[in-house]
HTML snippet that shows the backbone in 3Dmol.js (N, CA, C, O; Angstrom):
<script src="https://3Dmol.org/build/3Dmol-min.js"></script>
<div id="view" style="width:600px;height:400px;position:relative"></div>
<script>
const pdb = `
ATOM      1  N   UNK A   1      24.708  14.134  -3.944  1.00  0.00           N
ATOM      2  CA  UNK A   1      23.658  13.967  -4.926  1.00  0.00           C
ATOM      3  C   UNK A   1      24.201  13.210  -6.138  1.00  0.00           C
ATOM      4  O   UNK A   1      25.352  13.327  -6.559  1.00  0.00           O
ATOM      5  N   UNK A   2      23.302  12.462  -6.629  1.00  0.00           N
ATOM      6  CA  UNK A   2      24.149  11.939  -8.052  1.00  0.00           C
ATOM      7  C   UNK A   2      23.789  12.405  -9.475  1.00  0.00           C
ATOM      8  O   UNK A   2      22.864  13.027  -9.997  1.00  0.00           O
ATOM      9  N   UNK A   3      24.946  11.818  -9.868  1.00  0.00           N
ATOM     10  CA  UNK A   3      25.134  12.791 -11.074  1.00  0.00           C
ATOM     11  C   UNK A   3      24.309  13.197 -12.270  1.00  0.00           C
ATOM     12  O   UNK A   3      24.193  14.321 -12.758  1.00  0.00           O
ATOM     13  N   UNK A   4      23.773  12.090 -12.634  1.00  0.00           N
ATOM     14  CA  UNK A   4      22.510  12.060 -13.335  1.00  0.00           C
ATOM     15  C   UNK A   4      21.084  12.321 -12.894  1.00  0.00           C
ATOM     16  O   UNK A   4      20.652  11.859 -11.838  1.00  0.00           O
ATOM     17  N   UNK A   5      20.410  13.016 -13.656  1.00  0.00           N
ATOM     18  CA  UNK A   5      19.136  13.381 -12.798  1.00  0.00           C
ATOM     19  C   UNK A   5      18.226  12.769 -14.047  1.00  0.00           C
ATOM     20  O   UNK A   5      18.127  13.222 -15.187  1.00  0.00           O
ATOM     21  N   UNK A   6      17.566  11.541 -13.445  1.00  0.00           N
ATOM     22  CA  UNK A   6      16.703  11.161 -14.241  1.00  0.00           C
ATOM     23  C   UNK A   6      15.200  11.429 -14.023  1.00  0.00           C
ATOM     24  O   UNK A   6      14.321  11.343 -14.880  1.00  0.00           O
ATOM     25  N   UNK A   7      15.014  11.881 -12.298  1.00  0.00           N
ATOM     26  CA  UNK A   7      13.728  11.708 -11.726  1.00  0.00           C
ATOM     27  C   UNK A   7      13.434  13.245 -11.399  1.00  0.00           C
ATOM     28  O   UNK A   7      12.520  13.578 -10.644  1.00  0.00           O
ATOM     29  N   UNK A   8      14.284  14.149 -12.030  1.00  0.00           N
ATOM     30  CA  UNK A   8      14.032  15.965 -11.504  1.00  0.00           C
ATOM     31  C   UNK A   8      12.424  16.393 -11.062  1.00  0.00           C
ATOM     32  O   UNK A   8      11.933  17.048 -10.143  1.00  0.00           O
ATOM     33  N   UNK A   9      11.906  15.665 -12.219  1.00  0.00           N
ATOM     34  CA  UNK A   9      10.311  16.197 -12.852  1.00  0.00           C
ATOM     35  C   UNK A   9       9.065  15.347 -11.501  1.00  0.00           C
ATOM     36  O   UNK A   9       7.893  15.621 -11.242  1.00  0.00           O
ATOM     37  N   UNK A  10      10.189  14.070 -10.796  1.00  0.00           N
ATOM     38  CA  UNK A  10       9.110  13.196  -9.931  1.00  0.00           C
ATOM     39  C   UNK A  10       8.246  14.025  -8.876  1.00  0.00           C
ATOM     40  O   UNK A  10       8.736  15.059  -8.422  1.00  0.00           O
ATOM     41  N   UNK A  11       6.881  13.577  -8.439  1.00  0.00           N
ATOM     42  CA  UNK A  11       6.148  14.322  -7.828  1.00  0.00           C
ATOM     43  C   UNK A  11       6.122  14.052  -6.414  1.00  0.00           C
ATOM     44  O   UNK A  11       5.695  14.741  -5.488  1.00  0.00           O
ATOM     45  N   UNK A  12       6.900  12.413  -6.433  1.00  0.00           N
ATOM     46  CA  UNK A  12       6.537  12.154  -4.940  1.00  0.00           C
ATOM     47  C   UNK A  12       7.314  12.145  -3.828  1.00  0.00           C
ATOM     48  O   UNK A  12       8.532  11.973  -3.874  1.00  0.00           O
ATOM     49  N   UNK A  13       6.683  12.320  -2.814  1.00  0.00           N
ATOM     50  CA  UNK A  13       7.944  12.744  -1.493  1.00  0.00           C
ATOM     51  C   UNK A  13       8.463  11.910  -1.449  1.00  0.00           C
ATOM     52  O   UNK A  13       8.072  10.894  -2.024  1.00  0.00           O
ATOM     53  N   UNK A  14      10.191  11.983  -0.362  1.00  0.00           N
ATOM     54  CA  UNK A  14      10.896  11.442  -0.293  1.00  0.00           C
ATOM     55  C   UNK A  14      10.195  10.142   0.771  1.00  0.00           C
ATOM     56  O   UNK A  14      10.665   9.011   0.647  1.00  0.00           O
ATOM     57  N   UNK A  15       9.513  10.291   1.390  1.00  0.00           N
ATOM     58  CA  UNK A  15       8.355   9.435   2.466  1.00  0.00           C
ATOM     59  C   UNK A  15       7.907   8.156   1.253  1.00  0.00           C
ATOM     60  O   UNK A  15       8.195   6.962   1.178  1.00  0.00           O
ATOM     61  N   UNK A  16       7.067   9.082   0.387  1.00  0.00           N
ATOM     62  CA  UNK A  16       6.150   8.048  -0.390  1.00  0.00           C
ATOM     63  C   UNK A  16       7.260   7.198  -1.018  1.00  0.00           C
ATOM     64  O   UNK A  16       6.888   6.044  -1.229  1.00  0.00           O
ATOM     65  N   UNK A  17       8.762   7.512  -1.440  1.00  0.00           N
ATOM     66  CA  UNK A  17       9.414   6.875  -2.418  1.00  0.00           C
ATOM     67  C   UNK A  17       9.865   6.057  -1.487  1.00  0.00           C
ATOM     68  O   UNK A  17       9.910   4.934  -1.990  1.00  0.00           O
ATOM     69  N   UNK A  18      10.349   6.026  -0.007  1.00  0.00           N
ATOM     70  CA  UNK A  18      10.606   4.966   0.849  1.00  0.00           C
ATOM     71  C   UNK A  18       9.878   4.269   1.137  1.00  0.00           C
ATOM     72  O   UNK A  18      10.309   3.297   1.757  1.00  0.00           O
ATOM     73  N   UNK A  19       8.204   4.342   0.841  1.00  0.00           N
ATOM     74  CA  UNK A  19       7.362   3.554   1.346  1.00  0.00           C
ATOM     75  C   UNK A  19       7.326   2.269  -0.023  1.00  0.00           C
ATOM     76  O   UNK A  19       7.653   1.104   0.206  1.00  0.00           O
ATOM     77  N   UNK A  20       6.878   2.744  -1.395  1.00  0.00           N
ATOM     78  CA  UNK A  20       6.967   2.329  -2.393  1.00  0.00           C
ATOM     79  C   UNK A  20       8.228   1.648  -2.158  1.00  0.00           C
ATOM     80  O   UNK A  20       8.045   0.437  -2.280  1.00  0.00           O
ATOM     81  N   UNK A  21       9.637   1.976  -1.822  1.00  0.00           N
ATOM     82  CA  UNK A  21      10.733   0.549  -1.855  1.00  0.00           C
ATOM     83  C   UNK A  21      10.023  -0.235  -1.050  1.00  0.00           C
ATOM     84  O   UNK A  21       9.269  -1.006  -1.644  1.00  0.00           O
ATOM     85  N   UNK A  22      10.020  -0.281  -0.028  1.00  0.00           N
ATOM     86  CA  UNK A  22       9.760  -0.987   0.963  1.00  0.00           C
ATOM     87  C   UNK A  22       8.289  -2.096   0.722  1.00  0.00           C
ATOM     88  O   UNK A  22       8.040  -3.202   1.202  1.00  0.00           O
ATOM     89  N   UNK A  23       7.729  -1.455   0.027  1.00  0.00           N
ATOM     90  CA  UNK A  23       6.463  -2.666  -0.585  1.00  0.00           C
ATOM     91  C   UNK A  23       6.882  -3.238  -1.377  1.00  0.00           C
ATOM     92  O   UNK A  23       6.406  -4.372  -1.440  1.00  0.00           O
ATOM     93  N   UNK A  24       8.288  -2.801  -2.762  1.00  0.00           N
ATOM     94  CA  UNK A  24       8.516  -3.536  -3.290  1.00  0.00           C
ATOM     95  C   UNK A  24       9.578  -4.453  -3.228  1.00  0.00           C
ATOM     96  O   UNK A  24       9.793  -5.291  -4.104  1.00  0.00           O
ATOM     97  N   UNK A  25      10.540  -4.247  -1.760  1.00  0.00           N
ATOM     98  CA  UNK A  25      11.306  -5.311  -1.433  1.00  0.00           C
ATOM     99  C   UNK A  25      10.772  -6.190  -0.802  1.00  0.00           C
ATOM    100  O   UNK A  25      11.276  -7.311  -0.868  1.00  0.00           O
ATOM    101  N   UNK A  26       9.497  -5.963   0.071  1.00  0.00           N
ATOM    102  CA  UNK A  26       8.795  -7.044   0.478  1.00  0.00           C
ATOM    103  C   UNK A  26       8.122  -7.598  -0.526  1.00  0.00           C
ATOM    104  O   UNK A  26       7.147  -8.186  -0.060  1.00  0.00           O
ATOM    105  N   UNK A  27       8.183  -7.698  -1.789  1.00  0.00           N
ATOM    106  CA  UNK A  27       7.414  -9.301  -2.256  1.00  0.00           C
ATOM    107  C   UNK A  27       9.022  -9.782  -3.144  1.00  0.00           C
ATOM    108  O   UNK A  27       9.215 -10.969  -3.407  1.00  0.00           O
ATOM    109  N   UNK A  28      10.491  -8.253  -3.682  1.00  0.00           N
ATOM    110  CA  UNK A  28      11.040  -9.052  -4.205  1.00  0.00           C
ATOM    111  C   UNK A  28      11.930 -10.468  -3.349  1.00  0.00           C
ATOM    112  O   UNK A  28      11.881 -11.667  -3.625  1.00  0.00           O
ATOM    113  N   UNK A  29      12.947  -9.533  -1.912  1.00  0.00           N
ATOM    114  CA  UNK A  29      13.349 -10.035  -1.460  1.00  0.00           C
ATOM    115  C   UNK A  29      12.397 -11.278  -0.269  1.00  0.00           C
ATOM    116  O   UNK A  29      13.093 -11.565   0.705  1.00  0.00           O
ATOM    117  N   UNK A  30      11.717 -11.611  -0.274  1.00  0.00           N
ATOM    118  CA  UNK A  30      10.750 -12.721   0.476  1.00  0.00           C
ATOM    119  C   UNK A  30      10.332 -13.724  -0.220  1.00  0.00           C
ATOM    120  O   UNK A  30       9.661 -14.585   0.351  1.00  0.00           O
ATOM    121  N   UNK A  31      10.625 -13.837  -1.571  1.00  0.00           N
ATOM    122  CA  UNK A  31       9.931 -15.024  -2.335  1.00  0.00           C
ATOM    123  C   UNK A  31      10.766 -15.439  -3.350  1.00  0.00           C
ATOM    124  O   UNK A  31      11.532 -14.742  -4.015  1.00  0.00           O
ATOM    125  N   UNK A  32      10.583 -16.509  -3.416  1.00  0.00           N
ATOM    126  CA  UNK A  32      11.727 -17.517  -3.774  1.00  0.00           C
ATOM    127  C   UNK A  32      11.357 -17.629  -5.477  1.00  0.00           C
ATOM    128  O   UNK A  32      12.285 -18.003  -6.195  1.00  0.00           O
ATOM    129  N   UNK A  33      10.072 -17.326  -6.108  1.00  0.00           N
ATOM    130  CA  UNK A  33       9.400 -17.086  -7.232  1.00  0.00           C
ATOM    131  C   UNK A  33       9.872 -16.872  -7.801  1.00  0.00           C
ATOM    132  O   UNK A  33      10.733 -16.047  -7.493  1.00  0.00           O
ATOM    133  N   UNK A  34       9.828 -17.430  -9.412  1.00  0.00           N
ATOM    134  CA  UNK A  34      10.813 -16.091 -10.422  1.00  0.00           C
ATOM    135  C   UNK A  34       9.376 -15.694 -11.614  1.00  0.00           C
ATOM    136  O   UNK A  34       9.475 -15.756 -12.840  1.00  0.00           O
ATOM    137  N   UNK A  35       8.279 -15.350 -10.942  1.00  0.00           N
ATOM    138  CA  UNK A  35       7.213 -15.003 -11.726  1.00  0.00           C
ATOM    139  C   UNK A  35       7.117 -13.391 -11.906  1.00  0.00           C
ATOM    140  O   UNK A  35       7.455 -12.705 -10.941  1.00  0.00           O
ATOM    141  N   UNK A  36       6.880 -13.053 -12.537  1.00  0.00           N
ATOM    142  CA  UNK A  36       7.413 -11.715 -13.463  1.00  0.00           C
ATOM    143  C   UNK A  36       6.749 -10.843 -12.850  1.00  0.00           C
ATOM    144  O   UNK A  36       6.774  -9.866 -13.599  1.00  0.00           O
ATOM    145  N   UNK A  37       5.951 -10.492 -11.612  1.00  0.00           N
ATOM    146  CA  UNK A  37       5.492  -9.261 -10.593  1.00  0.00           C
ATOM    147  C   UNK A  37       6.584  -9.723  -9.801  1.00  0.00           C
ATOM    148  O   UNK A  37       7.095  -8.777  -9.202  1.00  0.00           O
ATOM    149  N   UNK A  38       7.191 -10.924  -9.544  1.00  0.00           N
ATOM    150  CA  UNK A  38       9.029 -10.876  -8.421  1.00  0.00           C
ATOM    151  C   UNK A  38       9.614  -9.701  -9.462  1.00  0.00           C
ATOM    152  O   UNK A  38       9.713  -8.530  -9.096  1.00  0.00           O
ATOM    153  N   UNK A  39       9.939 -10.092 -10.622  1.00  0.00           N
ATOM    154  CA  UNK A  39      11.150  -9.349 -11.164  1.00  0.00           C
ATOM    155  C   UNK A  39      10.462  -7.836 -10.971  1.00  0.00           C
ATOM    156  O   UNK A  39      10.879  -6.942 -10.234  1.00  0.00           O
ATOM    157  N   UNK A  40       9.536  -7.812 -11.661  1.00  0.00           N
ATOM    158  CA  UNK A  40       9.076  -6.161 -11.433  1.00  0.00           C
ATOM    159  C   UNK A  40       9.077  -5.737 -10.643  1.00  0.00           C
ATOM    160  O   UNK A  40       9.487  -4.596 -10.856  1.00  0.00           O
ATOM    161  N   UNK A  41       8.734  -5.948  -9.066  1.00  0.00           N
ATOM    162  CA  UNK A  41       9.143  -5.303  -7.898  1.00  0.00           C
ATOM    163  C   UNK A  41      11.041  -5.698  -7.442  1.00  0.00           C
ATOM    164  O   UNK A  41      11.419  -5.307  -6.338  1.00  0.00           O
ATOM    165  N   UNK A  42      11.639  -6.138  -7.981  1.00  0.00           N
ATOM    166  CA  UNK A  42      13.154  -5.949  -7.871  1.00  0.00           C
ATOM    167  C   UNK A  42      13.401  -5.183  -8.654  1.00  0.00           C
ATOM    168  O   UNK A  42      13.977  -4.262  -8.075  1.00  0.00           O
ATOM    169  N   UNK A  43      13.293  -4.932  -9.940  1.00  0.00           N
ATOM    170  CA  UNK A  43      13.211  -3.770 -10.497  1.00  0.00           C
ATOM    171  C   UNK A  43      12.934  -2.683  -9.779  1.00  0.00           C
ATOM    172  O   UNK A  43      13.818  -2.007  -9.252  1.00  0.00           O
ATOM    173  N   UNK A  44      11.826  -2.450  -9.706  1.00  0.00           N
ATOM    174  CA  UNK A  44      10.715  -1.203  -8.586  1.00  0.00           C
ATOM    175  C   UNK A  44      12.136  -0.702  -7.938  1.00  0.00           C
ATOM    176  O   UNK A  44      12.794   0.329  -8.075  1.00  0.00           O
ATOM    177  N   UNK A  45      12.316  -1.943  -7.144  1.00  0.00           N
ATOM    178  CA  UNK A  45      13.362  -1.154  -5.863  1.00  0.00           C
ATOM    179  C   UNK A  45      14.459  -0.224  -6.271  1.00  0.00           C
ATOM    180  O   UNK A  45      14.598   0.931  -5.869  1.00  0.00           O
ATOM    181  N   UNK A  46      15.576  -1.163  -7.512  1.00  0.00           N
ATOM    182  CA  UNK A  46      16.439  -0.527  -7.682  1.00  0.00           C
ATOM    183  C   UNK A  46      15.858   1.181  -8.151  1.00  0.00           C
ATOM    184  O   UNK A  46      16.398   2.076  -7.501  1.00  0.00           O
ATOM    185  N   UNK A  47      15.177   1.475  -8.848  1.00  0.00           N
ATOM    186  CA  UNK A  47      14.492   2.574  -9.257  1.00  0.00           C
ATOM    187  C   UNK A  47      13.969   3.452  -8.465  1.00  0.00           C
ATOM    188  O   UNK A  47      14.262   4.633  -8.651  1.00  0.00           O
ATOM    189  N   UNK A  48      13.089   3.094  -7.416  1.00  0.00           N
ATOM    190  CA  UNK A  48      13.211   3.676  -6.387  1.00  0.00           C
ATOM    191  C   UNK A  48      14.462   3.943  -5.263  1.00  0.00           C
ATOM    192  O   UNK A  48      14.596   4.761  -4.354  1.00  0.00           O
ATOM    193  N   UNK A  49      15.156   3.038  -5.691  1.00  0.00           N
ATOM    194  CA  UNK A  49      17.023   3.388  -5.035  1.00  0.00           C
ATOM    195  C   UNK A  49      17.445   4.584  -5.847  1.00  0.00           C
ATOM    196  O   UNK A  49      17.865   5.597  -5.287  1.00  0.00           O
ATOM    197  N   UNK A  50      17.356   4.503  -6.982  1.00  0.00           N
ATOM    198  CA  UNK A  50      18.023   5.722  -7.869  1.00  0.00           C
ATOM    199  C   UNK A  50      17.360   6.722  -7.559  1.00  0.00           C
ATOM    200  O   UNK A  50      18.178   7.567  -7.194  1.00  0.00           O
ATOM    201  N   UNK A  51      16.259   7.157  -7.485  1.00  0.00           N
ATOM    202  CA  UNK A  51      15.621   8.202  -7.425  1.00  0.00           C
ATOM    203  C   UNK A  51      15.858   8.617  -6.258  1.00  0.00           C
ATOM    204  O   UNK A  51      16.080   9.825  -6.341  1.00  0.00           O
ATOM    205  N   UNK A  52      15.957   8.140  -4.827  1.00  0.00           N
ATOM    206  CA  UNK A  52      16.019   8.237  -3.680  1.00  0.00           C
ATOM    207  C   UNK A  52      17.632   8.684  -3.595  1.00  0.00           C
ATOM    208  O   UNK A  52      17.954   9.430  -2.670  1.00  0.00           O
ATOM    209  N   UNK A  53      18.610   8.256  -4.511  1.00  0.00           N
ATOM    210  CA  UNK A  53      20.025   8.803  -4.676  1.00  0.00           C
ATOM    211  C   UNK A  53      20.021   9.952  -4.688  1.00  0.00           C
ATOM    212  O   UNK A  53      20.552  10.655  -3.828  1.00  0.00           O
ATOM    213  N   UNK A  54      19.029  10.601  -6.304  1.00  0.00           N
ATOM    214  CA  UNK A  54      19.232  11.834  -6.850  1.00  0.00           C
ATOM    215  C   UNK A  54      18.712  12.520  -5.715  1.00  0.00           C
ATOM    216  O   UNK A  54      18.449  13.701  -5.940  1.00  0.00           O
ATOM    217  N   UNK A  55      18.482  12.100  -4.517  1.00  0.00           N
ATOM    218  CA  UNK A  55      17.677  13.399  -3.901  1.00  0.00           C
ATOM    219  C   UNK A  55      18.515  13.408  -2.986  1.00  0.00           C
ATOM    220  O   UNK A  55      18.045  14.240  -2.209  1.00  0.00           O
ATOM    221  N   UNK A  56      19.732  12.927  -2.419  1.00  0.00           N
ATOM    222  CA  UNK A  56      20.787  12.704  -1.179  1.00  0.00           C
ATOM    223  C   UNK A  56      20.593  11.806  -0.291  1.00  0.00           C
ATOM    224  O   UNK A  56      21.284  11.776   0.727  1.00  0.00           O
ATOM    225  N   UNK A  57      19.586  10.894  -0.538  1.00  0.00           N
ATOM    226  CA  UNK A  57      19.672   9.752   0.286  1.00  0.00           C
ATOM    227  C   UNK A  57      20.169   8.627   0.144  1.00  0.00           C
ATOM    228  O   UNK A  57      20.177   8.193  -1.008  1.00  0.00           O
ATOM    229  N   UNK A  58      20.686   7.863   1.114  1.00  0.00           N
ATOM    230  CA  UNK A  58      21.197   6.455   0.742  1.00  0.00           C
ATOM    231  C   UNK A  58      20.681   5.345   1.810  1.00  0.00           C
ATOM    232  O   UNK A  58      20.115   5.741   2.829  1.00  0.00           O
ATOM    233  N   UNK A  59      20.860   4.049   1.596  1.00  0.00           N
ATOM    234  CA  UNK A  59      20.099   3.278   2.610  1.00  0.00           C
ATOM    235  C   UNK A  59      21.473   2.253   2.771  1.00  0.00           C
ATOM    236  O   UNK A  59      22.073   1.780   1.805  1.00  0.00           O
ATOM    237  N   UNK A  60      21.822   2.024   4.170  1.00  0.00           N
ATOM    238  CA  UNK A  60      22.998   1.248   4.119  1.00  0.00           C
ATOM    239  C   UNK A  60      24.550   1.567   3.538  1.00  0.00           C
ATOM    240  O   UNK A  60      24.794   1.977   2.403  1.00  0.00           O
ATOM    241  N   UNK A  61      25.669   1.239   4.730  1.00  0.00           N
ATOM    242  CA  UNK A  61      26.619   1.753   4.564  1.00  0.00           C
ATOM    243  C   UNK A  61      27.306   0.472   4.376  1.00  0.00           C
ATOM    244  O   UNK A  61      26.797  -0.642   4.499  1.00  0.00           O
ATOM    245  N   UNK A  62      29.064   0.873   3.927  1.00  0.00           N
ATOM    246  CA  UNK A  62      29.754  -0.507   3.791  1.00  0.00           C
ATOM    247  C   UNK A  62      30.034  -0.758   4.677  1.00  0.00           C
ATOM    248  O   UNK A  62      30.143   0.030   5.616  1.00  0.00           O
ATOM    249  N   UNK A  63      30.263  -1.987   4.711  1.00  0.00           N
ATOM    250  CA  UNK A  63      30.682  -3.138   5.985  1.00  0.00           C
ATOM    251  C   UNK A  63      29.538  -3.294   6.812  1.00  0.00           C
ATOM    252  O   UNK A  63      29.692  -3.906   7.869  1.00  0.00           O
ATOM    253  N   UNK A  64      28.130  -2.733   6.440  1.00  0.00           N
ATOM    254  CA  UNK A  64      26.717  -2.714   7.377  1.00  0.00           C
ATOM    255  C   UNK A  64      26.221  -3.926   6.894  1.00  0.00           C
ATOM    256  O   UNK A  64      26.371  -4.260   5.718  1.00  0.00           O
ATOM    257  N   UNK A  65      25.461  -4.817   7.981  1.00  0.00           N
ATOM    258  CA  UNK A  65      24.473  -5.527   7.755  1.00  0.00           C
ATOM    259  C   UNK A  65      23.201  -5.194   7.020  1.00  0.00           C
ATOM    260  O   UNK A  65      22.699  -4.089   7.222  1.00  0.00           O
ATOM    261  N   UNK A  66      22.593  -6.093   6.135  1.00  0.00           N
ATOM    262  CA  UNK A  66      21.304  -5.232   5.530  1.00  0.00           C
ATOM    263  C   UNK A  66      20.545  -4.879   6.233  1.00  0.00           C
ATOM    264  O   UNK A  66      19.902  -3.830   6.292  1.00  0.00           O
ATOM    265  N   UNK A  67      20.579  -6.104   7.067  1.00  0.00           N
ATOM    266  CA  UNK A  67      19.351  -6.152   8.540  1.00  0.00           C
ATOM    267  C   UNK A  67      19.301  -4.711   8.888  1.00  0.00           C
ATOM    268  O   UNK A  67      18.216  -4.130   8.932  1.00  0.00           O
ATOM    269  N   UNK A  68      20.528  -4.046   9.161  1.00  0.00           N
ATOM    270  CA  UNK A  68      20.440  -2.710   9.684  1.00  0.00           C
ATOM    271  C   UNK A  68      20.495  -1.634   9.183  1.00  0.00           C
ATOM    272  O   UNK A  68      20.521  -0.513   9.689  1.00  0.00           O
ATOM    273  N   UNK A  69      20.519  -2.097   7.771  1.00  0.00           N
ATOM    274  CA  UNK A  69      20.693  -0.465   6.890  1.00  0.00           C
ATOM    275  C   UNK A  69      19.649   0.491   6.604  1.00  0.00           C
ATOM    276  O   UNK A  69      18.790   0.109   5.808  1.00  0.00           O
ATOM    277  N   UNK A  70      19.516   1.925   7.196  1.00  0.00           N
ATOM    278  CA  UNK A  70      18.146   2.475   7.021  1.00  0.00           C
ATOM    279  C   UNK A  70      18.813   3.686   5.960  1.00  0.00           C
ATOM    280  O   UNK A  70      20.015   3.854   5.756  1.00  0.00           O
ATOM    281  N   UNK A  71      17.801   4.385   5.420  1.00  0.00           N
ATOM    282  CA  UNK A  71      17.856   5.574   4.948  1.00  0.00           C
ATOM    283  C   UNK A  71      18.507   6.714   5.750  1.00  0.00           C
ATOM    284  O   UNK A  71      18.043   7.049   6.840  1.00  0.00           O
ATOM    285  N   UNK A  72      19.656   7.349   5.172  1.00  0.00           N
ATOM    286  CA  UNK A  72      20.076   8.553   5.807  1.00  0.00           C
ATOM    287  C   UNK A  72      20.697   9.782   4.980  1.00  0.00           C
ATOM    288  O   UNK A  72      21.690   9.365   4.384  1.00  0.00           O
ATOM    289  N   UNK A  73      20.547  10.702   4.809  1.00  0.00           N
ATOM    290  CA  UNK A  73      21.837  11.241   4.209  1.00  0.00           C
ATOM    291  C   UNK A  73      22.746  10.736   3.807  1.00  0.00           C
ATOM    292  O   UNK A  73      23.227  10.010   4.678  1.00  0.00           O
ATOM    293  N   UNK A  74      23.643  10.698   2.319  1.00  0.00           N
ATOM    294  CA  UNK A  74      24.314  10.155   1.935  1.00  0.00           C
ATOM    295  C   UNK A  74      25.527  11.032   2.343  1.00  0.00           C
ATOM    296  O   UNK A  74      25.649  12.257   2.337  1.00  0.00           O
ATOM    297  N   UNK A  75      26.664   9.734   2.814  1.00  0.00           N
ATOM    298  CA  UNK A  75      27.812   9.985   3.062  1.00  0.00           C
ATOM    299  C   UNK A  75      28.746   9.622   2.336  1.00  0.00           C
ATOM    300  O   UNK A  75      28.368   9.212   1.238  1.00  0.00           O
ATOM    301  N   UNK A  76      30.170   9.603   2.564  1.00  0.00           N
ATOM    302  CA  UNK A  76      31.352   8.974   1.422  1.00  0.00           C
ATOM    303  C   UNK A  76      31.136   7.722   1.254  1.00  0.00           C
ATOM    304  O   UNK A  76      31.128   7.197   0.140  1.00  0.00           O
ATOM    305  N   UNK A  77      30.887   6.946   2.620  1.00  0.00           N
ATOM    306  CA  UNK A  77      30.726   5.238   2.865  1.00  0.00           C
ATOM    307  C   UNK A  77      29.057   4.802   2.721  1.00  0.00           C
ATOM    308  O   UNK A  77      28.506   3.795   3.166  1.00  0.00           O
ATOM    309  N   UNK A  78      28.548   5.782   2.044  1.00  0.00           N
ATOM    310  CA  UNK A  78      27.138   5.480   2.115  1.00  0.00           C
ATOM    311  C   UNK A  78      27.149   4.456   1.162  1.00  0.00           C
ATOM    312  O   UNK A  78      28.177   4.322   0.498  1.00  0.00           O
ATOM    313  N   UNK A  79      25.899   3.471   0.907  1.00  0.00           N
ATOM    314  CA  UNK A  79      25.829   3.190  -0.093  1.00  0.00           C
ATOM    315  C   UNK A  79      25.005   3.361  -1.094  1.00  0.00           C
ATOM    316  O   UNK A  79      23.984   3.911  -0.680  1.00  0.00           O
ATOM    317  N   UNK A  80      24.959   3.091  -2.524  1.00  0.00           N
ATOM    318  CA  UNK A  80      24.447   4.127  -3.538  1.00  0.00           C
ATOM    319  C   UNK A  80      23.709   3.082  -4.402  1.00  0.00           C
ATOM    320  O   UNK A  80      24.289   1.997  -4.341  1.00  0.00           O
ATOM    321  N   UNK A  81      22.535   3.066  -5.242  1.00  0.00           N
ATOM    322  CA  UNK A  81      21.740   2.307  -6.256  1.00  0.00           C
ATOM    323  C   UNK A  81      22.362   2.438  -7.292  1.00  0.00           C
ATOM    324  O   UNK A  81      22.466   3.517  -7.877  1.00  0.00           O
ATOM    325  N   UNK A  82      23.110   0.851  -7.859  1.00  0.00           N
ATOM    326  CA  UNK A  82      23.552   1.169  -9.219  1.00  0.00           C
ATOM    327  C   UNK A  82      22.598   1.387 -10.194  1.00  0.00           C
ATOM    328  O   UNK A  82      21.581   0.700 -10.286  1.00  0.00           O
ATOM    329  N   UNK A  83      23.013   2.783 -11.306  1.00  0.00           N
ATOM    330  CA  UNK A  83      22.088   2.971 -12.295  1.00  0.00           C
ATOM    331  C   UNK A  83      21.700   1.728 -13.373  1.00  0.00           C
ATOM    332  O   UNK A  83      22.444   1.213 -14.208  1.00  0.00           O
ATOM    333  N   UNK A  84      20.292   1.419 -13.075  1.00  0.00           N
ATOM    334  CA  UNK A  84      19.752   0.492 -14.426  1.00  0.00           C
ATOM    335  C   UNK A  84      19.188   1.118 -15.476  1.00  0.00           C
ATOM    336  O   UNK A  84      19.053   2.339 -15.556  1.00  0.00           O
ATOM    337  N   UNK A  85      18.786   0.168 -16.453  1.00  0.00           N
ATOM    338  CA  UNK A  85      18.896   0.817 -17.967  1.00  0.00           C
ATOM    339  C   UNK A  85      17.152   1.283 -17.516  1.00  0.00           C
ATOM    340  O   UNK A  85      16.504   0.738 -16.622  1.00  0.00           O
ATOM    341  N   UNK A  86      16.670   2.412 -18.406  1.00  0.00           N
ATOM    342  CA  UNK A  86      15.472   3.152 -17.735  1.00  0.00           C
ATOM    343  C   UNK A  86      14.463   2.741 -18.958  1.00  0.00           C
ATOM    344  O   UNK A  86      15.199   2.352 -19.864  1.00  0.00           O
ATOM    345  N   UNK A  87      13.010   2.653 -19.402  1.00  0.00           N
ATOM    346  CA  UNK A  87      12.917   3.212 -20.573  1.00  0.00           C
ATOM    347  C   UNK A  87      12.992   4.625 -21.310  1.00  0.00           C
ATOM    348  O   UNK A  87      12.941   5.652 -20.634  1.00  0.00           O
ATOM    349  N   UNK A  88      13.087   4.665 -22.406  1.00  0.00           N
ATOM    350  CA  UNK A  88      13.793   6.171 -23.384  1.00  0.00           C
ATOM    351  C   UNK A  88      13.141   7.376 -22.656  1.00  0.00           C
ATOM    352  O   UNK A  88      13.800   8.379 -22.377  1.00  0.00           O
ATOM    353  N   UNK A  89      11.889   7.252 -22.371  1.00  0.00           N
ATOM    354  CA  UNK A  89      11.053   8.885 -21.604  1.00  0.00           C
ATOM    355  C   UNK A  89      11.875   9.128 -20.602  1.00  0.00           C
ATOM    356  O   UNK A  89      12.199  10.316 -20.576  1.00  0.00           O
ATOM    357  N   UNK A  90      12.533   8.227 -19.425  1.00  0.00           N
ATOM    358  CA  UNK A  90      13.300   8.978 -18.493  1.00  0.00           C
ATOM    359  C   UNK A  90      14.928   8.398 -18.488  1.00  0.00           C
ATOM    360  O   UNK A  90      15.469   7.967 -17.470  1.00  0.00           O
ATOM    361  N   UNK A  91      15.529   8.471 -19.709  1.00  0.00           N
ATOM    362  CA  UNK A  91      16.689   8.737 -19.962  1.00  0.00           C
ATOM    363  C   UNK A  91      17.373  10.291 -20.017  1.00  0.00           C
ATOM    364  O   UNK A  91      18.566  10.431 -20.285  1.00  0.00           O
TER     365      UNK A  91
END
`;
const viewer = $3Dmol.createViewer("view");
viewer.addModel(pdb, "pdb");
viewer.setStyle({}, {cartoon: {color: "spectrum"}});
viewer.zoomTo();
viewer.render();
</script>
């Protein structure tokens, strides 16, 4: 689990928070755009990476292809969402 708990209070399942990445890597990573709903759903993701941390999950291990990295239980070699800066309410 990681160390910081920014998302304790979140309401939504661990399902809905994989679904939510997953809509928002499909418009960040697919488009070549740098129009400011791209950045906000690359954002989205990492955030939904963190939150999906604090709960023991991880998506993709080292030395894994992305192609193949799914959500699992986090392990030693798992890999982990680096923390981004949040706004002040969920610091």
């Amino acid at each position: 689990m990681a160390e910081t708990s920014h998302f304790s209070d979140a309401t939504e399942t661990d399902e809905q928070l994989k679904e939510l990445y997953d809509q928002a890597a499909d418009l960040c990573l697919r488009n070549p755009s740098r129009d400011v709903q791209v950045i906000v759903a690359c954002t989205s993701m990492s955030i939904y990476g963190m939150a999906l941390n604090e709960r023991g999950l991880c998506r993709g291990k080292e030395n894994q292809a992305n192609a193949f990295a799914e959500w699992h239980k986090c392990e030693a070699d798992s890999l982990r969402f680096p923390e981004i800066e949040l706004p002040a309410g969920f610091r």
